[in-house]
N, C-alpha and C positions, 0 to 999 in steps of 0.2 A: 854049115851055118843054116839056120832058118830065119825066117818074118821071126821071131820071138829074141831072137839074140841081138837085141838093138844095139847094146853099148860096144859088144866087139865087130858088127856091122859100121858103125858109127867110127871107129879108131880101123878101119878097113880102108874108108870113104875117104877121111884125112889123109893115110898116109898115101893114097893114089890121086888124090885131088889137092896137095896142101896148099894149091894158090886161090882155089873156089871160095867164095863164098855161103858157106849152105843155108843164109838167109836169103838167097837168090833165085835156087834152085827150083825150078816147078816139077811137082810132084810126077810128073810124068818119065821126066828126066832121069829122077828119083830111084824110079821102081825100074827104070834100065840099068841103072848102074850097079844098082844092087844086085839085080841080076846075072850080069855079066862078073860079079864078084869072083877071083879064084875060093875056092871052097862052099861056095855060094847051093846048097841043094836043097830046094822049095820049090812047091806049086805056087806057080806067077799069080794065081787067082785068090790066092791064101791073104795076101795083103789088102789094104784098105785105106781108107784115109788116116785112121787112127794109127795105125801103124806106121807110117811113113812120117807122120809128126813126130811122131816116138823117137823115129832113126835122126827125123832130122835136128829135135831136139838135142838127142843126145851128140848130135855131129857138132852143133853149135857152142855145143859145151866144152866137147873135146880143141873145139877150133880156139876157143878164149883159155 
């Protein structure tokens, strides 16, 4: 996976977090968890604010 695969990052996040709220989360958190993802292979500096709204958009989506 890379920063650019938000929506299967996103349905990653859920099924290893399903009691999280990802309206809670601060970005910092964020870009850890992502990280630590299994499958997870990206330069950590590659992300940004825009992207991590992306994931956590799409995680809040996934989450409703």
């Amino acid at each position: 996976m890379k920063w650019t695969d938000t929506q299967q990052i996103a349905e990653e996040l859920y099924d290893k977090f399903p009691e999280t709220d990802p309206k809670t989360i601060r970005f910092t958190d964020l870009h850890r968890w992502v990280m630590e993802l299994d499958g997870f292979d990206d330069d950590p500096n590659r992300s940004g604010e825009r992207i991590l709204e992306a994931i956590q958009a799409a995680w809040i989506a996934e989450a409703e």
